[in-house]
C-alpha positions, -999 to 999 in steps of 0.1 A, spaced: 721 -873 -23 728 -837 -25 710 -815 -48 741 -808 -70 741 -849 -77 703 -855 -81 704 -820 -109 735 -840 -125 715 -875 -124 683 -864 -138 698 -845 -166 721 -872 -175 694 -893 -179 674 -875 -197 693 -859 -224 722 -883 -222 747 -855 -224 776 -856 -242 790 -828 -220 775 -820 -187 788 -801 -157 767 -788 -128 790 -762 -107 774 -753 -68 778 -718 -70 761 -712 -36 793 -698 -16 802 -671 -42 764 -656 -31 750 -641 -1 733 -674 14 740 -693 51 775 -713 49 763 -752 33 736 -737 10 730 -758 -17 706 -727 -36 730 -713 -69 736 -738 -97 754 -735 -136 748 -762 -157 764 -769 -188 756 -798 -212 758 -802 -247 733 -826 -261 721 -834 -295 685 -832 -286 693 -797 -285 695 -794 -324 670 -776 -343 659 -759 -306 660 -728 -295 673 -717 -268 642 -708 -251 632 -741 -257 663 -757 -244 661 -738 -212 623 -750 -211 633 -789 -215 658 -784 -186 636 -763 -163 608 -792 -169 633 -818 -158 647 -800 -128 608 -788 -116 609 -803 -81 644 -786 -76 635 -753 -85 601 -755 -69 624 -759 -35 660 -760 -23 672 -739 -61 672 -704 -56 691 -696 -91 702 -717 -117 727 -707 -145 717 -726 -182 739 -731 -209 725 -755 -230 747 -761 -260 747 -785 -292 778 -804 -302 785 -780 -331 776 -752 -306 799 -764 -283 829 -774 -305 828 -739 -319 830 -726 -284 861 -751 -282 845 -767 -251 842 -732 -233 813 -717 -213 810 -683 -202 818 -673 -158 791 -661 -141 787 -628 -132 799 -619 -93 769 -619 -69 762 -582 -60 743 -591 -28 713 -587 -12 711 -550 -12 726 -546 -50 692 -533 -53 691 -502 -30 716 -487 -44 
């Protein structure tokens, strides 16, 4: 299993998404060619309601634990519920470009 389908299995089970997408960003960053290290999620859930956002990302972190603890170097959140998400029209935002490893020195 790669680590793209256990992030979307465990969330699906979990929240039982209404919405959920889980993009490998890994080749728009500065990592060895088959890196499975940048993740964006998106999923809409009503166990989102009355949360906020901080809490959200919290409830996903918690579910994704042994990921991040290893192979995910990054991982994009957008955590939406269903009237958060139909008022987005069923839109989330692109991530930034990667600057690279020396974004920093300059």
């Amino acid at each position: 299993m790669t680590v793209r389908e256990s992030i979307e299995t465990k969330l699906a089970g979990a929240f039982e998404p209404l919405h959920l997408t889980v993009d490998d960003e890994s080749s728009n960053h500065n990592v060895p060619a088959g890196s499975e290290s940048h993740f964006k999620v998106v999923i809409v859930a009503e166990c989102f309601d009355d949360r906020r956002l901080l809490d959200r990302h919290r409830m996903v972190n918690a579910v994704l634990e042994q990921e991040l603890a290893g192979p995910v170097h990054a991982l994009a959140l957008h955590t939406y519920t269903p009237g958060d998400w139909k008022t987005r029209f069923g839109d989330a935002p692109m991530s930034p470009p990667c600057l690279g490893g020396s974004a920093s020195e300059s």
